[in-house]
C-alpha positions as a Python dict, from the first residue, in 0.01 Angstrom:
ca = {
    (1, 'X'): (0, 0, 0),
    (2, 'X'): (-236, 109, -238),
    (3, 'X'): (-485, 425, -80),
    (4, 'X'): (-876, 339, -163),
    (5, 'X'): (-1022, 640, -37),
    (6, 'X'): (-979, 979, -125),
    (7, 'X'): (-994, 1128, 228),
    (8, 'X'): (-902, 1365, 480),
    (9, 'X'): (-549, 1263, 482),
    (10, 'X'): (-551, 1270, 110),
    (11, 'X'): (-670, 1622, 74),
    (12, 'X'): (-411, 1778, 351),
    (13, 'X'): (-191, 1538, 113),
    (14, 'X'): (-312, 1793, -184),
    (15, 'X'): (-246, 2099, -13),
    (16, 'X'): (107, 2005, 118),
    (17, 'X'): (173, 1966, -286),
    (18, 'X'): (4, 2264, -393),
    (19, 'X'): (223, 2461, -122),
    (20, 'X'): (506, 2355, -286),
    (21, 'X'): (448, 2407, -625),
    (22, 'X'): (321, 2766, -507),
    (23, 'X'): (638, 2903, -342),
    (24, 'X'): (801, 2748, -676),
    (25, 'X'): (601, 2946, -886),
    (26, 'X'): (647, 3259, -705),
    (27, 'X'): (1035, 3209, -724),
    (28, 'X'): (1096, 3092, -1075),
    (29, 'X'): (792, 3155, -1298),
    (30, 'X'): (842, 3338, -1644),
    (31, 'X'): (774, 3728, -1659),
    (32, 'X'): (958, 3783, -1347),
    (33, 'X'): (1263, 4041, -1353),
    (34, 'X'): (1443, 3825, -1117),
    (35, 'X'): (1573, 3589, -1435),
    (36, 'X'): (1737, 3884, -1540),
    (37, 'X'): (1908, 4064, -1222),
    (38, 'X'): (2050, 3757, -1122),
    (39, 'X'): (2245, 3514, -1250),
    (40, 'X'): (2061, 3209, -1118),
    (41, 'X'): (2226, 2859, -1214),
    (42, 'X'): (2022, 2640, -1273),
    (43, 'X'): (2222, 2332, -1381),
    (44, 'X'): (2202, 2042, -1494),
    (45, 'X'): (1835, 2156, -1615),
    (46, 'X'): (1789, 2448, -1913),
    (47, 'X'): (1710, 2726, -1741),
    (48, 'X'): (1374, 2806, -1981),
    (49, 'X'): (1232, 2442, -1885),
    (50, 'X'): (1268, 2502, -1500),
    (51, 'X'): (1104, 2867, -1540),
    (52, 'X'): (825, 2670, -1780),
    (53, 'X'): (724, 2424, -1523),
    (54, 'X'): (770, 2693, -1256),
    (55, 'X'): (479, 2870, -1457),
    (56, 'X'): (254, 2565, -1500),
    (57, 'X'): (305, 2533, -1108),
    (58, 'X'): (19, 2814, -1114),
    (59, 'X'): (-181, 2484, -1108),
    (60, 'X'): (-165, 2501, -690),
    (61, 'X'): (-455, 2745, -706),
    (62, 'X'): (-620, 2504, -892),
    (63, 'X'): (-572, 2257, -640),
    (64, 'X'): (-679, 2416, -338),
    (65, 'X'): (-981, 2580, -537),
    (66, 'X'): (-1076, 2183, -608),
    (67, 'X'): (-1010, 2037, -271),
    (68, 'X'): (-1225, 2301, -80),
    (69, 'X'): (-1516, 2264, -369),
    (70, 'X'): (-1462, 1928, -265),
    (71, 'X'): (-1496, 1981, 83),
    (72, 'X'): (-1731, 2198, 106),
    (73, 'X'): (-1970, 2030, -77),
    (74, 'X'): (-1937, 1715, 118),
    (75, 'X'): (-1958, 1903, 479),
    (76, 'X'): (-2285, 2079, 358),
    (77, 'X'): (-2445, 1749, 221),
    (78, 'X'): (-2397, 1628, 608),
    (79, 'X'): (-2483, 1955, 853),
    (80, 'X'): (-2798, 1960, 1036),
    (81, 'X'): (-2752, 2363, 1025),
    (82, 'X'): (-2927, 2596, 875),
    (83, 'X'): (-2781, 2750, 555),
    (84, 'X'): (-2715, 3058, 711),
    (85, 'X'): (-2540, 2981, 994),
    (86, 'X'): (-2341, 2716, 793),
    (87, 'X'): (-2229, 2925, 598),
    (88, 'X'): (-2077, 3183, 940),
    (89, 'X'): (-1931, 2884, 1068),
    (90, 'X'): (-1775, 2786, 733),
    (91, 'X'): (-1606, 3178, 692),
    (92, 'X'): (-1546, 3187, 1117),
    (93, 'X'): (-1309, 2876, 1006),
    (94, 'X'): (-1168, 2971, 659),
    (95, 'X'): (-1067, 3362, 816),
    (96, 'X'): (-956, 3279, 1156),
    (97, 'X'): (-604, 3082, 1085),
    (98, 'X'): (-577, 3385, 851),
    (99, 'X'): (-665, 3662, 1103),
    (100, 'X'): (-360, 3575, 1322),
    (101, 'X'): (-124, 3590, 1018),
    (102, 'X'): (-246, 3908, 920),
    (103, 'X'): (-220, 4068, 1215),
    (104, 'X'): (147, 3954, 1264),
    (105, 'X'): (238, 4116, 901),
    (106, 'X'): (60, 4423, 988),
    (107, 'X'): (300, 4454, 1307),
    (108, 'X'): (638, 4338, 1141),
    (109, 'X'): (595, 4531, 826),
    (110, 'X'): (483, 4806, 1035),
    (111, 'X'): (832, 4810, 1215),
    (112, 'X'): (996, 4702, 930),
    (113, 'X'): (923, 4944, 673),
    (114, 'X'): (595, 5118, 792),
    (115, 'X'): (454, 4957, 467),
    (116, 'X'): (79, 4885, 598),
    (117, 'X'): (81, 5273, 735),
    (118, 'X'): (97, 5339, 376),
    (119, 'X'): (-61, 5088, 226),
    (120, 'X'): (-420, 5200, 390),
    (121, 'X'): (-363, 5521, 503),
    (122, 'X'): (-276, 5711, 199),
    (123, 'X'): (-605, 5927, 230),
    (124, 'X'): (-711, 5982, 604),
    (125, 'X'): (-720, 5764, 885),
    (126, 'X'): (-1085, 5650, 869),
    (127, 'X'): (-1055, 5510, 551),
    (128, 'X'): (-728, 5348, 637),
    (129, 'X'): (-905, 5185, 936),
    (130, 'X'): (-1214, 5073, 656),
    (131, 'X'): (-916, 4949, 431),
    (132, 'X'): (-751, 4746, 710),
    (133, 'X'): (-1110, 4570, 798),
    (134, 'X'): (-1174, 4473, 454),
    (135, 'X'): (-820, 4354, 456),
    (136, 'X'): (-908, 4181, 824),
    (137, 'X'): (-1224, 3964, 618),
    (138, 'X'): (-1063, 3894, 342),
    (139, 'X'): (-1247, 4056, 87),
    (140, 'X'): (-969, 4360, -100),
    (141, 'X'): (-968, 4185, -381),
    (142, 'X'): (-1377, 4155, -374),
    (143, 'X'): (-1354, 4517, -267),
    (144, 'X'): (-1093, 4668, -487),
    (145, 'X'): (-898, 4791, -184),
    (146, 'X'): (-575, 4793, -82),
    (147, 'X'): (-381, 4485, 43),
    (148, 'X'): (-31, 4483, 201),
    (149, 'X'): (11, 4195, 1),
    (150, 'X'): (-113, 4108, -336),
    (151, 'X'): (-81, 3700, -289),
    (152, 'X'): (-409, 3725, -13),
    (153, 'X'): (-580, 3802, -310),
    (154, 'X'): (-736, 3415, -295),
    (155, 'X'): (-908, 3455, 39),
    (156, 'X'): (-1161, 3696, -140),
    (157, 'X'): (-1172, 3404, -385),
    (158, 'X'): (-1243, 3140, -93),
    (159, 'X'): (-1492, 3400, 101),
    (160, 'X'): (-1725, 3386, -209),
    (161, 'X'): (-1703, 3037, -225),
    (162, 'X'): (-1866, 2928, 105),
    (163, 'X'): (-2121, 3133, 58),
    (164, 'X'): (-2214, 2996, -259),
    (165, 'X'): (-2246, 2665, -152),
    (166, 'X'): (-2594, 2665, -36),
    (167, 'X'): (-2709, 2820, -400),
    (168, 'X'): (-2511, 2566, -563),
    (169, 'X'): (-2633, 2301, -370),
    (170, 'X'): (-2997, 2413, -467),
    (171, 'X'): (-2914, 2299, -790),
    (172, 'X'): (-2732, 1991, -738),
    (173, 'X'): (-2835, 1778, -971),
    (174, 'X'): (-2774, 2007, -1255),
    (175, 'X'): (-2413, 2079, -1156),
    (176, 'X'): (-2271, 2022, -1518),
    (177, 'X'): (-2522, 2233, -1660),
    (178, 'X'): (-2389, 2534, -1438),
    (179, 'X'): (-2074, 2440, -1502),
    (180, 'X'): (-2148, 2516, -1913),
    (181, 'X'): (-2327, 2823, -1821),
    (182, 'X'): (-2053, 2967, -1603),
    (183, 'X'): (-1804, 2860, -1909),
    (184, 'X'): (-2025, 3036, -2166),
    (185, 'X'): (-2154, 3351, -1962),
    (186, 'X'): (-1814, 3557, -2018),
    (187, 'X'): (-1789, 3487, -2397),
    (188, 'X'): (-2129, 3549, -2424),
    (189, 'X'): (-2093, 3865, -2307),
    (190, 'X'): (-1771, 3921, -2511),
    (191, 'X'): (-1574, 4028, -2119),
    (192, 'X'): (-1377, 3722, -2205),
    (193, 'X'): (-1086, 3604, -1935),
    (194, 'X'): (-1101, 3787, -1637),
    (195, 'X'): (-729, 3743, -1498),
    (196, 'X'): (-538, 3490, -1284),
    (197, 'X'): (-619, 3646, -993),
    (198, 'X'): (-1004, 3712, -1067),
    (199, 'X'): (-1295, 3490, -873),
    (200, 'X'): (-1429, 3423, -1168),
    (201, 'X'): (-1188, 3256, -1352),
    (202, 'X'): (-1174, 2990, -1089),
    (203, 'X'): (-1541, 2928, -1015),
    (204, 'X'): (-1555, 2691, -1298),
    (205, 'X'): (-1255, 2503, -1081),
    (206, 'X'): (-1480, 2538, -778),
    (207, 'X'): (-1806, 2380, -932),
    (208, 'X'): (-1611, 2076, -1088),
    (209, 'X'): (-1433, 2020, -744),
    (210, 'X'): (-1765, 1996, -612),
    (211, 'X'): (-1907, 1733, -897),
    (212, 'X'): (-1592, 1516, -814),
    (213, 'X'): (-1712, 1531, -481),
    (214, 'X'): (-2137, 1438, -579),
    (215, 'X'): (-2016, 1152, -805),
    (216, 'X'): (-1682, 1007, -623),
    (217, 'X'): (-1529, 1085, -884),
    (218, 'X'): (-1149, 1054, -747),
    (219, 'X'): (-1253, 734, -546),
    (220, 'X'): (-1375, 591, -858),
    (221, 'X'): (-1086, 699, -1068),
    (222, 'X'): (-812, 510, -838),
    (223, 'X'): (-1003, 201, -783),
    (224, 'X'): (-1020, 150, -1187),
    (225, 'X'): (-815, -103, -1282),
    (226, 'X'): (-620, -428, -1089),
    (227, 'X'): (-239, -449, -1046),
    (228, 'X'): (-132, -558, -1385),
    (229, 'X'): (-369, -280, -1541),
    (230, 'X'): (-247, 16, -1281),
    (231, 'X'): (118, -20, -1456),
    (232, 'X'): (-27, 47, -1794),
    (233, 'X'): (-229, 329, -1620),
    (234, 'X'): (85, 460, -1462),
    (235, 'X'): (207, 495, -1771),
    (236, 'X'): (-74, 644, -1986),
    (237, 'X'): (-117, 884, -1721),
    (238, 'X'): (236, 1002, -1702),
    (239, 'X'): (175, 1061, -2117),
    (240, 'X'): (-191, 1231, -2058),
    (241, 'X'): (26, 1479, -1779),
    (242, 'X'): (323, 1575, -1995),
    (243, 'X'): (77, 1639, -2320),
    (244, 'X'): (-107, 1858, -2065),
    (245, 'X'): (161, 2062, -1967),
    (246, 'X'): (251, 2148, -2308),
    (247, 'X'): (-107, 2227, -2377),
    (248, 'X'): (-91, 2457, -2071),
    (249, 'X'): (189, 2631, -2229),
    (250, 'X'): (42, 2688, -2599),
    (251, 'X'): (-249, 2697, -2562),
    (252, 'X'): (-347, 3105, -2484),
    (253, 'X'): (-481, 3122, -2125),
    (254, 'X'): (-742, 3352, -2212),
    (255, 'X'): (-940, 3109, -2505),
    (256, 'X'): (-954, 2803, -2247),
    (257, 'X'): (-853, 2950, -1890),
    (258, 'X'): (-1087, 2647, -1776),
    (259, 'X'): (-842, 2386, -1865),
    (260, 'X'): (-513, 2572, -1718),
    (261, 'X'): (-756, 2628, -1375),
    (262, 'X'): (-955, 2346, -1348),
    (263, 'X'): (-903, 2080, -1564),
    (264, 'X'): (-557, 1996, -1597),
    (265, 'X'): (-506, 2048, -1198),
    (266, 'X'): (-779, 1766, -1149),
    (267, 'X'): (-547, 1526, -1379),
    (268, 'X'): (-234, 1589, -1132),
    (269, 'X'): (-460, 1543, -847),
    (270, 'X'): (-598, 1222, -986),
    (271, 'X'): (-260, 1107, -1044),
    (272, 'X'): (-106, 1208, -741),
    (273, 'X'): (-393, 1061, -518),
    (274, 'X'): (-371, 741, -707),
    (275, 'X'): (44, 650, -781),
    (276, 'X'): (217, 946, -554),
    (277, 'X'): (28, 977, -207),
    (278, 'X'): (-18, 633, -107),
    (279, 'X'): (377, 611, -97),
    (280, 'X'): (391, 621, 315),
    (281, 'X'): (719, 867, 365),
    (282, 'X'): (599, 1128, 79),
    (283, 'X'): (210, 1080, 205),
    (284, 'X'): (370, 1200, 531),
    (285, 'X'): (573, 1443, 376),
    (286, 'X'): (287, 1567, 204),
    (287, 'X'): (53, 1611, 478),
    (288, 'X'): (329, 1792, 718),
    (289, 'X'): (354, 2068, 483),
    (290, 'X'): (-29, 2074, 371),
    (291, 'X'): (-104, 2108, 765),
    (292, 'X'): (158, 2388, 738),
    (293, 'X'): (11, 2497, 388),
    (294, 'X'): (-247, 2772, 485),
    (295, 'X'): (40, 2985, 702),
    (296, 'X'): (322, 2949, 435),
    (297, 'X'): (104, 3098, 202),
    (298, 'X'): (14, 3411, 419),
    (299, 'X'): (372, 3461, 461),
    (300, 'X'): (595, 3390, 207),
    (301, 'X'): (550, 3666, -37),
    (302, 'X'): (688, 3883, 256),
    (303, 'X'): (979, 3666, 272),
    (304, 'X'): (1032, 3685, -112),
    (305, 'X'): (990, 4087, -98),
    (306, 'X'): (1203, 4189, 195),
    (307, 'X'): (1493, 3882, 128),
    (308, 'X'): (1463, 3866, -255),
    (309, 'X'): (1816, 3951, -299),
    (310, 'X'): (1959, 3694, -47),
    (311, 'X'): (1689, 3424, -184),
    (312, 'X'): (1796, 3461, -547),
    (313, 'X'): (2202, 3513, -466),
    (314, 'X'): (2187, 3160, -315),
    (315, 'X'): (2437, 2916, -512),
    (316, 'X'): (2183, 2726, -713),
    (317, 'X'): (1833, 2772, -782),
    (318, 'X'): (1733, 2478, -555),
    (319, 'X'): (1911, 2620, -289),
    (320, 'X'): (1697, 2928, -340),
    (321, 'X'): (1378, 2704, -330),
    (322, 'X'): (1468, 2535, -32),
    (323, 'X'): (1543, 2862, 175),
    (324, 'X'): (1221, 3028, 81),
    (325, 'X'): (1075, 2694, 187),
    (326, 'X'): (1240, 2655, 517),
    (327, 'X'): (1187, 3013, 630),
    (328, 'X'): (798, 2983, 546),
    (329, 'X'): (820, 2715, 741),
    (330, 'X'): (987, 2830, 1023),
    (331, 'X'): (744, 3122, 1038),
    (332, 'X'): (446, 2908, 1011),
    (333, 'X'): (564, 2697, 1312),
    (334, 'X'): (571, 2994, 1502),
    (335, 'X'): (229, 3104, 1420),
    (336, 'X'): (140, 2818, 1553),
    (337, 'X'): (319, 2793, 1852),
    (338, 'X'): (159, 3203, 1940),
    (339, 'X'): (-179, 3028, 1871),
    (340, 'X'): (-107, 2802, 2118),
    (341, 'X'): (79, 3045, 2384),
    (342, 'X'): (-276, 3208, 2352),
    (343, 'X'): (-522, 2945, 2393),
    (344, 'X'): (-613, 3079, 2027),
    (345, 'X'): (-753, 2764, 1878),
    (346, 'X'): (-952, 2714, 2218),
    (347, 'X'): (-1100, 3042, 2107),
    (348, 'X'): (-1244, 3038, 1821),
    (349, 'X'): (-1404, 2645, 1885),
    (350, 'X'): (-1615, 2820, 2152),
    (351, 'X'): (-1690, 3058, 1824),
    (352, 'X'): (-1764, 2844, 1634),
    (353, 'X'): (-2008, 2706, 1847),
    (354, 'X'): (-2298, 2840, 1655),
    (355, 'X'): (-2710, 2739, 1809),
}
């Protein structure tokens, strides 16, 4: 059964993928030491094509970066509040799944290795507290301060983007043209590519999430074409995806960072909305671990850090993956089941009941 809409169920769909590909690219991506301490089998696949796609698999940032733009653009179109208090709701939401996982780390690492203690209190204990409050909103990587782990680095990415919405939205119908000007503004001023782990580099991703979202873009995209014709696009699109992924490889990230970030996730997402979603077990699949998505990525850097040895001793490399996997998992589930113990949930609804 074919899926017409690009909805809710589609976009959890998206996440659940983009989790995956994420705790594969933190395992197996080129530059990483690990290739080299350990002997990791990787049979019946070359070992350099696994790491290669395990490095295009930065494309999950991508993803989520065009979902929420997506999102976020369609829930502002519809609120009757103010932009203001929109915009509190919208950051009350985004930070309070990750205010619970945060709070755990603190406490285990704490006990485990008294990492946070020195992590933010290197100086004196005032500006440790300051440090851990930045850390608490999100915002160390807006901040420059430290952050017991470097992966969180995307919710200072997702804090700025709420609350540009309503400025965007002010100019609407001249999305594309932003779009150009945010593409031009850092060779302009000769600052170039900011890093894969600057806002900047994926606001360009943000904005074209968000013109998918003001023309239907992905709607429009999957209803092109009957069912002789989708074969042929099945096809053509499996071509356009491989070409891009060894674009994404040669070409140098810093002369067209906007086509590693932005553009060539929005082909997989086409793709996979259209020919990979609608298939009812993986669609299910898919949305499990995209409801499970936002947790597994608080957490399993920590896993990867403390348990590296033991992840990357594991008989095959897809063992490895699956481990990493299941123990996110297993620690997301229990988030959630605390949340619940707590009445947590409950909670912040009442917050986020804003007049």
């Amino acid at each position: 059964m074919e899926r017409k809409n690009f909805d809710i169920v589609a976009s959890m769909a998206i996440k659940g993928s983009a989790i995956l590909m994420m705790l594969f690219h933190h395992l197996f991506r080129n530059g990483l030491k690990c290739h080299e301490i350990y002997d990791i089998i990787y049979f019946p696949f070359p070992g350099k094509n696994i790491c290669n796609v395990a490095t295009v698999f930065k494309i999950c940032v991508g993803l989520f970066v065009l979902v929420s733009g997506y999102g976020l653009y369609l829930n502002y179109e519809k609120t009757e509040l103010s932009p203001s208090k929109w915009v509190l709701q919208r950051e009350i939401k985004l930070l309070s799944g990750y205010w619970v996982a945060v709070v755990c780390c603190w406490i285990v690492c704490q006990f485990v290795n008294q990492s946070p203690q020195y992590k933010y209190f290197d100086e004196n204990i005032y500006t440790g507290i300051s440090y851990m409050v930045v850390e608490f909103l999100g915002c160390s990587t807006l901040f420059g301060t430290p952050t017991l782990v470097s992966e969180w680095w995307y919710m200072s990415a997702a804090v700025i983007f709420v609350a540009m919405v309503p400025f965007v939205m002010l100019f609407e119908d001249k999305l594309v043209v932003l779009m150009m000007v945010v593409m031009a503004l850092p060779r302009m001023l000769g600052v170039g590519f900011q890093g894969g782990t600057a806002i900047y580099s994926f606001v360009f991703t943000f904005l074209l999430g968000m013109l998918c979202a003001e023309y239907d873009i992905v709607n429009k995209w999957i209803n092109v074409g009957n069912k002789g014709e989708k074969r042929i696009k099945f096809v053509m699109e499996l071509v356009i995806l491989f070409v891009g992924y060894k674009f994404w490889l040669k070409i140098p990230i810093n002369v067209f960072w906007e086509f590693h970030y932005g553009i060539y996730p929005l082909l997989v997402l086409l793709f996979l909305a259209e020919f990979i979603i609608p298939v009812f077990v993986i669609q299910k699949g898919l949305t499990f671990f995209g409801n499970h998505s936002a947790n597994m990525y608080f957490i399993h850097s920590l896993f990867i850090y403390y348990f590296s040895e033991f992840i990357y001793k594991m008989p095959h490399f897809l063992v490895s993956y699956i481990l990493l996997l299941g123990m996110s998992l297993g620690a997301s589930m229990l988030l959630n089941l605390l949340k619940k113990i707590i009445k947590y949930e409950k909670r912040i609804a009442t917050l986020l009941q804003i007049n």
